[in-house]
C-alpha positions as CSV (number, residue, x, y, z in Angstrom):
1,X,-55.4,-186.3,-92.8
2,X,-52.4,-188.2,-95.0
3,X,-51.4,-184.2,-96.4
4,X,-51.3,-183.5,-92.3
5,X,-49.1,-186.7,-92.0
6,X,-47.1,-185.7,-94.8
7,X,-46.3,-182.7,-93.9
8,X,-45.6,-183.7,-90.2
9,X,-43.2,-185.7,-91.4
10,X,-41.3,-183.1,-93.9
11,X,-40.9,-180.9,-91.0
12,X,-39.2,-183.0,-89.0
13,X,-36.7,-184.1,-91.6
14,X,-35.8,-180.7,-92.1
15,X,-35.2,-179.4,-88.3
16,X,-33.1,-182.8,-88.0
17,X,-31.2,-182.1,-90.9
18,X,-30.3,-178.2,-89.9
19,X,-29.2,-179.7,-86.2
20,X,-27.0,-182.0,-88.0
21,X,-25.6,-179.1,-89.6
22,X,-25.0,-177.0,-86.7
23,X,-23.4,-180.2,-85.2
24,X,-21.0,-180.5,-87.8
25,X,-20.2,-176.9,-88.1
26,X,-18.9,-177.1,-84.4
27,X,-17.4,-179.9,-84.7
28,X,-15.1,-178.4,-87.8
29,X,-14.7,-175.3,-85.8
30,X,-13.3,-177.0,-82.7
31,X,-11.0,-179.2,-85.2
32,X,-9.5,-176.0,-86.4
33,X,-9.3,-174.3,-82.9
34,X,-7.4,-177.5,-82.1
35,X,-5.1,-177.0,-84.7
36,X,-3.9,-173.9,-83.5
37,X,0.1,-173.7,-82.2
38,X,0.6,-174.0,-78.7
39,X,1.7,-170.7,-77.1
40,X,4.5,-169.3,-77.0
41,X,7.0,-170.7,-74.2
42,X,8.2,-168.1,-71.9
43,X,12.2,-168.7,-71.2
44,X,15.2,-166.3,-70.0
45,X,17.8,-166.3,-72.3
46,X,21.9,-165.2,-71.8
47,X,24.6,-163.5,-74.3
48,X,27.5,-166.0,-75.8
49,X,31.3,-164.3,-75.0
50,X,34.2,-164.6,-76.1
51,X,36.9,-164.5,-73.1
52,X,40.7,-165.3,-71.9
53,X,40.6,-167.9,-69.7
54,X,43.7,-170.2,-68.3
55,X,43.6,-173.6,-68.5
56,X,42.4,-175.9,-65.2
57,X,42.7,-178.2,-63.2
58,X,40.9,-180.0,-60.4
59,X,42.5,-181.9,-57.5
60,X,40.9,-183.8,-54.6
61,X,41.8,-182.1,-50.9
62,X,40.7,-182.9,-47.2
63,X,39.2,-180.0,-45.5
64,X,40.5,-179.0,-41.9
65,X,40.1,-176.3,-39.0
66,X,42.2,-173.5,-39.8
67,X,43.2,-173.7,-36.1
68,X,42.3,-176.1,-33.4
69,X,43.6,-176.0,-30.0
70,X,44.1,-178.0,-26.8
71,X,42.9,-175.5,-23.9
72,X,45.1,-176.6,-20.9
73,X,44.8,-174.6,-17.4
74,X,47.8,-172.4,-16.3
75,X,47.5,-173.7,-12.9
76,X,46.6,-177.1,-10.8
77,X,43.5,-177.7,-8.6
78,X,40.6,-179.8,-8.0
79,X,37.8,-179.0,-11.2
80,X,34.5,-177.9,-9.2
81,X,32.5,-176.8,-12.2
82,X,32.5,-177.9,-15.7
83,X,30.4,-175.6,-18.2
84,X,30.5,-177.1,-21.9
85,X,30.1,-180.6,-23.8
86,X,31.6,-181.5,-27.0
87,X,29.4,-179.9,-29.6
88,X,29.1,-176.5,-28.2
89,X,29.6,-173.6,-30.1
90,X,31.4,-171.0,-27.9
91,X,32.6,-167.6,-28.0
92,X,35.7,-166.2,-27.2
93,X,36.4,-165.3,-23.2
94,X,33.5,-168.4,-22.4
95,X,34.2,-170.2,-18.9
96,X,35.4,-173.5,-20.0
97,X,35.6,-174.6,-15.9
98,X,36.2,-173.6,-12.6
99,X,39.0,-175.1,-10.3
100,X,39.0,-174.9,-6.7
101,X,41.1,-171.7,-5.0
102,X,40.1,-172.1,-1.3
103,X,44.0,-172.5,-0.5
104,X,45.3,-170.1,-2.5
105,X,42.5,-167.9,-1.0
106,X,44.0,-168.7,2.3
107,X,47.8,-168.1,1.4
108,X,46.5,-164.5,-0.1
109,X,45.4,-164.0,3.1
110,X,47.9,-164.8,4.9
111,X,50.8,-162.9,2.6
112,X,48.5,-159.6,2.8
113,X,48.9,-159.8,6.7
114,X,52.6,-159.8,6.4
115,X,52.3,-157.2,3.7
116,X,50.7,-155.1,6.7
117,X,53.4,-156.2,9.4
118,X,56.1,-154.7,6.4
119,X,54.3,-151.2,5.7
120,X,54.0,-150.8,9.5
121,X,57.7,-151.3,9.8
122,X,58.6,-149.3,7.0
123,X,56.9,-146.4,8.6
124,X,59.1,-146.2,11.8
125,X,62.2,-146.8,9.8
126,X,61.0,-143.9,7.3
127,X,60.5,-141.7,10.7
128,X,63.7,-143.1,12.0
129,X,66.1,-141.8,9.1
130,X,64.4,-138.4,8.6
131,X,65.3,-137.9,13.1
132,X,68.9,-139.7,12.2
133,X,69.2,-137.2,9.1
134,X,68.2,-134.4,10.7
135,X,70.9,-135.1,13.2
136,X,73.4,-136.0,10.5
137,X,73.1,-132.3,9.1
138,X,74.5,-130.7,12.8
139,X,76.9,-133.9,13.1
140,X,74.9,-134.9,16.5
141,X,75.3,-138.3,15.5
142,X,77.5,-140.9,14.4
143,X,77.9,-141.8,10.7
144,X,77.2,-145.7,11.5
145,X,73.3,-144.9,13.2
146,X,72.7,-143.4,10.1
147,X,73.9,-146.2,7.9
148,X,72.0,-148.3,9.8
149,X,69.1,-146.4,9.6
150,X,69.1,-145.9,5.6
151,X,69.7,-149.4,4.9
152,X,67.2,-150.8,7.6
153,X,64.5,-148.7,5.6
154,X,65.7,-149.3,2.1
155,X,65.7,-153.6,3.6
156,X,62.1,-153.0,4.4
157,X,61.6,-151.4,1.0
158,X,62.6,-154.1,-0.9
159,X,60.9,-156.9,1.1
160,X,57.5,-154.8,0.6
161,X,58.1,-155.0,-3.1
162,X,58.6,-158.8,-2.9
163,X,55.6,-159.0,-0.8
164,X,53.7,-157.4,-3.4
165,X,55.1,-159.5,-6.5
166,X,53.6,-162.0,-4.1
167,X,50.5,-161.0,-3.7
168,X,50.3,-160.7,-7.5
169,X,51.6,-164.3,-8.2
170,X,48.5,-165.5,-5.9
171,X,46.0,-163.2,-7.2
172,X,46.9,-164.1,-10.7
173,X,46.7,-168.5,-9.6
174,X,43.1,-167.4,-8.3
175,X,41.8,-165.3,-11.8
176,X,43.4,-168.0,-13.7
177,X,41.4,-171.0,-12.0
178,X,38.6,-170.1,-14.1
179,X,39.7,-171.2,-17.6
180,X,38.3,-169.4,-20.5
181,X,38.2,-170.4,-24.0
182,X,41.3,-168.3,-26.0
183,X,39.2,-168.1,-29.4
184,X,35.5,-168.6,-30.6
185,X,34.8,-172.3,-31.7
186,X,33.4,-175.6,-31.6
187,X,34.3,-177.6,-28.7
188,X,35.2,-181.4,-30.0
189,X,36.5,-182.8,-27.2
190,X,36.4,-182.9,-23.6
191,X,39.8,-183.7,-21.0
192,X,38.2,-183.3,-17.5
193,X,35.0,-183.4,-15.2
194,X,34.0,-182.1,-12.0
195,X,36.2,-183.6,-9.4
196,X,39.0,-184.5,-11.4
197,X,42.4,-182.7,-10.4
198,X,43.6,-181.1,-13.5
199,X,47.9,-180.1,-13.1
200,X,49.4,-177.3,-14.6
201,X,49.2,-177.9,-17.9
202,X,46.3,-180.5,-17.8
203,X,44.3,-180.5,-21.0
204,X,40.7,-179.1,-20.3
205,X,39.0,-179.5,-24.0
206,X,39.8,-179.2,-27.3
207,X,38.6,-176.0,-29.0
208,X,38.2,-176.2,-33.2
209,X,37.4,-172.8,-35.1
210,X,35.7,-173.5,-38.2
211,X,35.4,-170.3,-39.0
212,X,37.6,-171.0,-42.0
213,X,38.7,-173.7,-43.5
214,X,42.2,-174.8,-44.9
215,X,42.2,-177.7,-47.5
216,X,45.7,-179.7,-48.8
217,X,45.7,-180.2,-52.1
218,X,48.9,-182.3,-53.7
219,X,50.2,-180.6,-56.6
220,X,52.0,-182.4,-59.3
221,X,54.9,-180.7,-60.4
222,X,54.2,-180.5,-63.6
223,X,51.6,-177.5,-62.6
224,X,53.6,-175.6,-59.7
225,X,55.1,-173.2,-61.6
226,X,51.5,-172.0,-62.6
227,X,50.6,-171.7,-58.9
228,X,51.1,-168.6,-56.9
229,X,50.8,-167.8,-53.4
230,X,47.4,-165.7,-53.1
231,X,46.5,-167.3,-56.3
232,X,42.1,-167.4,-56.5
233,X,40.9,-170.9,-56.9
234,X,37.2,-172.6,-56.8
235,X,36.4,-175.0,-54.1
236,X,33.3,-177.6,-54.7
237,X,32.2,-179.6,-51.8
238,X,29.7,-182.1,-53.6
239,X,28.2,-183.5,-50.2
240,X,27.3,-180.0,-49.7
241,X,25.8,-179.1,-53.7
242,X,27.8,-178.5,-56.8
243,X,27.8,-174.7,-56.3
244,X,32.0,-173.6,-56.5
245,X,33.5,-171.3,-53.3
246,X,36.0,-168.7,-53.9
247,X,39.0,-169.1,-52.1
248,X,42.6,-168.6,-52.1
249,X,46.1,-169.6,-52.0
250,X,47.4,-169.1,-48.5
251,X,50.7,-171.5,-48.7
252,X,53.2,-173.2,-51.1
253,X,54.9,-176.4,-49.1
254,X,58.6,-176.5,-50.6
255,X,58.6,-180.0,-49.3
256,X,57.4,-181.9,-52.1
257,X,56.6,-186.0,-51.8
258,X,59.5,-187.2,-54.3
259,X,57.9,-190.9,-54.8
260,X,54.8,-189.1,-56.6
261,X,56.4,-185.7,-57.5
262,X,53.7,-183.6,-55.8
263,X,54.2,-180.4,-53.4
264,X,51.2,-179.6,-50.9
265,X,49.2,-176.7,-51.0
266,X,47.1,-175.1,-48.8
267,X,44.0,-173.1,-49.3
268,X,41.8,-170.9,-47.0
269,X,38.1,-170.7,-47.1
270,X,35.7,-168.4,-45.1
271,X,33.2,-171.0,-43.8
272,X,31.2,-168.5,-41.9
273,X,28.0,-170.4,-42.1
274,X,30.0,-173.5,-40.5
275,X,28.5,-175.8,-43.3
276,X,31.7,-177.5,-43.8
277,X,32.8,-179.9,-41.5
278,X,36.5,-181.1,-41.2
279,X,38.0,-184.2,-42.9
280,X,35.2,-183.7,-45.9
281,X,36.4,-184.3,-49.3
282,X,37.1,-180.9,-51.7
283,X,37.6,-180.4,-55.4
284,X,40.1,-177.7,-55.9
285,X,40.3,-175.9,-59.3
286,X,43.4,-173.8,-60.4
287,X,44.0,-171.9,-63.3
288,X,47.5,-172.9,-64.8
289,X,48.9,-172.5,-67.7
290,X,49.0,-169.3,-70.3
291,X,45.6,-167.6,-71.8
292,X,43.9,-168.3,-74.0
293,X,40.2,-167.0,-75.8
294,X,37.7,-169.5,-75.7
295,X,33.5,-168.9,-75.8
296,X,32.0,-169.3,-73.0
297,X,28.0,-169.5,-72.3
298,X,26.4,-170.4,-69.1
299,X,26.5,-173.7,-67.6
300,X,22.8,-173.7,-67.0
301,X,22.1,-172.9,-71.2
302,X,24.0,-177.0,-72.0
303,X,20.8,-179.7,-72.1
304,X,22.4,-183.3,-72.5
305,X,20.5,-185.5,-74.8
306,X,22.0,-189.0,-74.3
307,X,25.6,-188.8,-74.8
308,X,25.1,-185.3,-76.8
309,X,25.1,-182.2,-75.3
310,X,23.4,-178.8,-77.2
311,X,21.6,-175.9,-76.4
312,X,18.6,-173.8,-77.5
313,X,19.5,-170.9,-79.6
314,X,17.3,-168.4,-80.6
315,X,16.3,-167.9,-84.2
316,X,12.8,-165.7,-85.6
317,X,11.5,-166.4,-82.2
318,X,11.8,-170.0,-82.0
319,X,14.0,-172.5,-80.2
320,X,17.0,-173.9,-82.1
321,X,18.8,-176.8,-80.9
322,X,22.8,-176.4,-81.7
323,X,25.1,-179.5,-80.5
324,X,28.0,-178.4,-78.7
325,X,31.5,-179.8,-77.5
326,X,32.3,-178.3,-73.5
327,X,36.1,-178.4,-73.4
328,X,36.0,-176.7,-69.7
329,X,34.2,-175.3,-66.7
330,X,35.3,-171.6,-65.2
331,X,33.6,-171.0,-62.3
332,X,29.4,-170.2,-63.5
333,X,30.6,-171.1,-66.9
334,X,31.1,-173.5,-69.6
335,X,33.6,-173.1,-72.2
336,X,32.3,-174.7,-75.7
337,X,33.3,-175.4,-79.1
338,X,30.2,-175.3,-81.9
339,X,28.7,-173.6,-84.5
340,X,27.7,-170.4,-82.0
341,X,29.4,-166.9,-82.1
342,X,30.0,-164.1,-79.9
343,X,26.4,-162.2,-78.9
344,X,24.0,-165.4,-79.7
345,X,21.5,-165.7,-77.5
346,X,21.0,-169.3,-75.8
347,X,18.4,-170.3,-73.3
348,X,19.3,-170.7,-69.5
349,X,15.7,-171.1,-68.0
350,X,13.0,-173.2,-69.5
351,X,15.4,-175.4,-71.7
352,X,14.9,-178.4,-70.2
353,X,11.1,-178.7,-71.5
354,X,12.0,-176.9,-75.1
355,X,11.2,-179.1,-78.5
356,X,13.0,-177.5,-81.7
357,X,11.2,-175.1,-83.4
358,X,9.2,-174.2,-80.7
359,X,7.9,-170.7,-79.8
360,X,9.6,-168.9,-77.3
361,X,9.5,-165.7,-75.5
362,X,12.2,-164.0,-73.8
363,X,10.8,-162.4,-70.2
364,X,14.5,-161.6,-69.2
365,X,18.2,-161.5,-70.4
């Protein structure tokens, strides 16, 4: 019985000593898996270049309709229908409002029946001097019937064509008491309501396009002669994102403000999305000055650290950070000053979570 016992015993030592073991085993194999370097980091990477650029500047401009009007009616009467609130958007030819016409309806009427009374007239005097003529040609009458014949036809003549100038004055008044908007736009302001009496002239609404946009930008002197009309500039309009707009040049003021030694500039820019509003506040960049060769990377490649600024280079597969000095912006990109040449690739997506000497790989220039 003790030898069963014994042997009982030894067995069970030795299955406890092969599962701690296997437990260790795993336990080392697991270490090492851990141990492993994370995967690579997927990231899309762009070329350094080397390029002529002009110097810049950026000056603060108010944004304004390129053209806003006053619609005023070409005629007087009471307003019997009113069609649009500030606010709307409206297209071109779009009935603003309606003014009564019911007496110049009735004078129409009334100048057409004379216009019949004259035609009717004209017809006897036009039967009248073909009999006198035809008497005329065998001398069978006297010269004066005739005369007063002609001119008694040629009187009705010209008192049908002042009939008719009439008639077109009233039918005009009439098309013209429905006023239509001149241009496609924003209507910002309304003059009148139904059963108001608007005058010739009266103001109806005011009508904004913000199709484009013109901004004023003060110049400083200093920088006019670098500044050409049709000249390209960037427009940024932070309260609607950082993202630049192309524009233009459309006009060089020659009135310059002497006290501060600045000219005014205006620029146009399509706004056909109507984002921007008028009166906002717009960064204009020129280019001034003479060329000259700078590297430029993409703005999105520059990670700031603090008050250093680098980017991720790529090096055997792995990200290297190199510090950099941005000595200007054009347009997309960043001008810089560092230790990188023409043709290094830099990373421009998936920087922002890049440690040095990581892994990367590139899924896309």
């Amino acid at each position: 019985m003790h030898l069963f016992y014994r042997f009982f015993i030894r067995t069970l030592i030795c299955l406890s000593l092969s599962i701690l073991a296997g437990v260790n085993f795993t336990s080392f194999s697991l270490a090492q898996e851990n141990k492993k370097a994370p995967p690579a980091v997927p990231v899309k990477t762009a070329p350094v270049v080397k390029k002529a650029v002009s110097d810049q500047i950026s000056l603060i401009g108010t944004t304004k309709s390129v053209r806003e009007s006053v619609v005023a009616s070409e005629v007087s009467g009471l307003v019997e229908a009113f069609y649009v609130k500030a606010g709307d958007f409206i297209t071109k030819g779009t009935s603003l409002a309606v003014l009564g016409s019911t007496g110049v309806q009735l004078r129409l009427k009334g100048t057409m029946a004379v216009r019949a009374g004259i035609q009717a007239r004209r017809v006897l005097a036009k039967k009248e001097l073909q009999r006198v003529s035809n008497l005329k040609s065998t001398n069978s009458v006297a010269a004066k019937q005739y005369d007063e014949a002609f001119y008694n036809h040629s009187a009705l003549e010209q008192e049908l064509l002042k009939i008719e100038a009439d008639i077109e004055q009233l039918e005009y008044e009439i098309s013209k008491k429905d006023v239509k908007a001149p241009f496609s736009g924003f209507v910002a302001e309304e003059h009148t309501q139904v059963g108001e009496w608007v005058h010739t002239g009266g103001p109806i609404v005011t009508l904004v396009d913000m199709s484009r946009i013109l901004i004023t930008a003060d110049v400083p002197e200093t920088y006019m002669v670098g500044i050409k009309s049709k000249s390209r500039v960037l427009v940024t309009i932070n309260s609607l994102g950082i993202t630049p707009r192309s524009a233009s040049v459309s006009t060089i003021l020659p009135n310059g403000e002497s006290n501060a030694r600045t000219f005014p500039v205006h620029i146009e820019l399509s706004n056909s999305d109507f984002k921007i509003k008028s009166g906002m506040a717009a960064a204009v960049t020129f280019s001034v000055g003479e060329k000259r060769t700078v590297k430029l990377l993409p703005k999105d490649a520059i990670v700031t650290s603090g008050n250093q600024r680098m980017v991720f280079a790529i090096n055997d597969g792995k990200a290297v950070p190199v510090p950099v000095k941005v000595i200007g912006y054009y347009e997309s990109d960043a001008a810089i000053e560092g230790a990188l040449e023409h043709g290094a690739q830099v990373v421009v997506r998936g920087n922002e979570r890049l440690r040095p000497g990581q892994a990367v790989k590139v899924t896309a220039p």
